[in-house]
C-alpha positions in Angstrom: -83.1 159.9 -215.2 -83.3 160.8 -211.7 -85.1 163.5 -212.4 -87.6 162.2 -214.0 -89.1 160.3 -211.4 -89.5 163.1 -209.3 -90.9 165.6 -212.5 -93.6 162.8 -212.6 -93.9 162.2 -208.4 -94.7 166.1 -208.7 -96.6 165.8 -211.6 -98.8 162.9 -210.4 -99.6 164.7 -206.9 -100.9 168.0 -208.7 -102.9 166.0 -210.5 -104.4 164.3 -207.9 -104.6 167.0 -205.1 -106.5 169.4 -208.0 -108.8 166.6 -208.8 -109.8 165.8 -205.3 -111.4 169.7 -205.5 -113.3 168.9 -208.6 -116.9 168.0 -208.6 -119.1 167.0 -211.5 -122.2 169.3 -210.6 -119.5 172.1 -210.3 -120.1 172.1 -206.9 -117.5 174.8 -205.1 -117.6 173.8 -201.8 -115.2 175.4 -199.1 -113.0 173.5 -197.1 -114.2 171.9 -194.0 -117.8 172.3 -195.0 -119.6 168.5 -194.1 -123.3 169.8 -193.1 -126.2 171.6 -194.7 -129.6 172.2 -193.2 -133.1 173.3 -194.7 -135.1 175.4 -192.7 -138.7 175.7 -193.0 -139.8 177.9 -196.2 -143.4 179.8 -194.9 -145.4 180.4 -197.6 -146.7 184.0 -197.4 -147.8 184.2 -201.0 -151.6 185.5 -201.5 -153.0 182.5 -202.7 -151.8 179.6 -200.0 -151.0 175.7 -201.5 -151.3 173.5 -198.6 -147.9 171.6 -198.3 -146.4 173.9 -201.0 -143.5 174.9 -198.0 -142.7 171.6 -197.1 -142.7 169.9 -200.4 -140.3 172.7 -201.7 -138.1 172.3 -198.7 -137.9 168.8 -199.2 -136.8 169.3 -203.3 -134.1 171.4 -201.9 -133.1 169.2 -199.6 -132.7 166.0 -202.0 -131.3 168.2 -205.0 -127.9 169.0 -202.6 -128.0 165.7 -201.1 -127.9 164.3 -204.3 -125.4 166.6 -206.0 -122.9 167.0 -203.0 -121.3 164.8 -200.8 -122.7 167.2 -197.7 -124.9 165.7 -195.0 -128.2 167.0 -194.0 -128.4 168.0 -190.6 -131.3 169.7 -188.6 -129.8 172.3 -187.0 -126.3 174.4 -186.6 -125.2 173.3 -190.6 -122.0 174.7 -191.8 -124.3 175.8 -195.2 -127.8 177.2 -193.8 -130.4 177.8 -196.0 -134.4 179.3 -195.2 -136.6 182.1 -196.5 -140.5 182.3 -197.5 -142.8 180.8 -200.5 -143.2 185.0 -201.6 -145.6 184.3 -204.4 -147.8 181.4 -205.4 -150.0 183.0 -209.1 -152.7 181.7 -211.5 -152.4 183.6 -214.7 -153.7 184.0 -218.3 -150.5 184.0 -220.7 -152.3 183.9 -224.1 -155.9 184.6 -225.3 -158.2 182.8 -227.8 -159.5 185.3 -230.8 -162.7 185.2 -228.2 -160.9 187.3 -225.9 -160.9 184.1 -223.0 -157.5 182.3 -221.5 -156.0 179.9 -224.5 -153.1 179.4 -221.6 -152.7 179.7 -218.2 -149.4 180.1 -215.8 -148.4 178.9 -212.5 -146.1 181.3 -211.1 -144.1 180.2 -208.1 -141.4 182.7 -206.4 -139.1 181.6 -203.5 -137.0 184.6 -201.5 -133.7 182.9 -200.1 -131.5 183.4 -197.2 -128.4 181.5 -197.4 -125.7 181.4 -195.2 -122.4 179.9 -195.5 -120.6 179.5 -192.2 -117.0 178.8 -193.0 -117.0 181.4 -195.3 -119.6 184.3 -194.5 -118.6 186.5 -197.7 -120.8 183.8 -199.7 -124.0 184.8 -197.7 -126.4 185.7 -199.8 -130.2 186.9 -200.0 -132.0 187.1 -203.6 -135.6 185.8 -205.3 -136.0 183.0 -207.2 -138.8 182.4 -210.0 -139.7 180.5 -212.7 -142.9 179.5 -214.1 -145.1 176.7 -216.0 -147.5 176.5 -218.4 -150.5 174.5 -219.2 -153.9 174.8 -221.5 -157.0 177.2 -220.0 -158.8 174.4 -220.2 -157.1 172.3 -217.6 -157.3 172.5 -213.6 -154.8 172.6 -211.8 -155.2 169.5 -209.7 -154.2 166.3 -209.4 -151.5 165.2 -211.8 -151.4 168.1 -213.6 -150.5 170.0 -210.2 -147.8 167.8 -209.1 -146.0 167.9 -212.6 -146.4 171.7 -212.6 -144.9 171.9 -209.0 -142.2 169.4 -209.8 -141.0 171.1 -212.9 -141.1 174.5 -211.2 -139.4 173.4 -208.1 -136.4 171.3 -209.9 -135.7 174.6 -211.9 -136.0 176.8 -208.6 -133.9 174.7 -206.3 -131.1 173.8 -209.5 -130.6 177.9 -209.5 -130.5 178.0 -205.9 -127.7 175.5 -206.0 -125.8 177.4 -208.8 -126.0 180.4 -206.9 -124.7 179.8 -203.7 -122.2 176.4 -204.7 -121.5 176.5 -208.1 -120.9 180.0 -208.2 -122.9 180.3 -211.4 
């Protein structure tokens, strides 16, 4: 009978330590890590979207906030992440049987720099793209713009999470 209360004491504190490393966004986050910070993305594509950098930076910067528990400082974070707006593109994706655009795509890709300081073997460098889709005949202005850029940026800055915190 003693025994039993310290199978479940043990039991108990297991659970409760493993738990306390568990995150619901899968979040891996390494021990002592508190701040993150968002430097400024340049855009250096060919075809320049005023405010493209800073609304991208600013996506990134509420995604993490709003999946981790990490606090968004300007400088000196323990989780640093920057890099350049590499490609902004307007393309045709289907044609009509008249040979003209039935489709067109926005084309965004971000290069990232990430840097973990309390544990540098997470650094990493790599692309990110993904694209959206919308009828010839539209322009891409106003509200169709915003929900391109919105769709494209929650897709961009979701892999960039999984790739350097949830290890995906």
């Amino acid at each position: 009978m003693n025994y039993t209360k310290y199978i479940l004491l043990i039991i108990l504190s297991t659970t409760l330590v493993a738990c306390g490393a568990y995150s619901f966004t899968g979040a891996s986050i390494p021990p002592g890590t508190e701040t993150y910070q968002v430097n400024y993305f340049e855009n250096t594509s060919l075809l320049i979207e005023p405010g493209l950098e800073r609304d991208f930076k600013l996506a990134l910067e509420d995604l993490i906030q709003n999946q981790t528990n990490l606090t968004l400082v300007p400088s000196k974070g323990d989780l640093i992440y920057e890099g350049e707006i590499t490609d902004y593109r307007i393309s045709p994706t289907t044609a009509t049987s008249e040979n003209t655009a039935a489709q067109n795509r926005l084309t965004i890709n971000v290069k990232l720099r990430f840097f973990n300081t309390k544990k540098e073997e997470d650094d990493l460098e790599q692309s990110f793209s993904f694209f959206y889709d919308y009828p010839a005949s539209g322009v891409l202005t106003g509200s169709l713009k915003t929900t391109a850029h919105d769709e494209i940026f929650e897709r961009i800055t979701q892999d960039i999470f999984n790739a350097t915190l949830a290890k995906w």
